[in-house]
C-alpha positions, 0 to 999 in steps of 0.5 A: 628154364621154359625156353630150355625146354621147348628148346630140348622138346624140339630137338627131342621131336626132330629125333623122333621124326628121323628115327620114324622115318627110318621105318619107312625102308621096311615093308612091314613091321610086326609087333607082337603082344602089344598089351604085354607091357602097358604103354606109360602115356609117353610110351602110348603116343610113340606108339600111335605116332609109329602107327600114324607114320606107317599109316598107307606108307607101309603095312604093321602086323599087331598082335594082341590077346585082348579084345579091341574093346579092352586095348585101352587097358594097353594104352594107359587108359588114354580113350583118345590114343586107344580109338585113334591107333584102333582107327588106324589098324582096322582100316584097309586092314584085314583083321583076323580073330580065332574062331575056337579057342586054343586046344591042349597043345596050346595051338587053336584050331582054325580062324 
């Protein structure tokens, strides 16, 4: 029974490699509102491993209505996966946060 496992999870892992390597065709990939579904820890380590692909190979544009001090919520309270895939977004990123909070019409004002 161990061995059908390993033998599933191996095969599970070269798909995984191929399909992220198919990302590597797109100069950029944008994923929005991250926080709004949490990430179960399977979900969180696809994740941080799409991060670490595109890691210097291409650019990801995240978004996120939380604070990077509570993307751990996101990420099923796995410290490890939260500081690694925040380590890799802020580095050689440009991070941009909004100055005011957003008006009436729901738009902020400036960054």
């Amino acid at each position: 029974m161990q061995l059908d496992h390993a033998v599933e999870h191996r095969l599970s892992c070269r798909a995984t490699r191929t399909e992220l390597k198919k990302t590597h065709r797109y100069k950029l990939i944008i994923i929005d509102d991250v926080e709004y579904i949490p990430f179960d820890q399977d979900a969180a380590n696809l994740f941080f491993q799409l991060i670490a692909s595109r890691y210097e190979q291409g650019s990801v544009m995240v978004t996120s209505n939380l604070p990077f001090g509570r993307w751990r919520e996101a990420f099923s309270d796995d410290d490890v996966v939260t500081a690694t895939v925040i380590d890799r977004r802020v580095h050689h990123a440009e991070v941009l946060t909004p100055s005011r909070t957003p008006t009436a019409s729901g738009r902020a004002e400036s960054f």
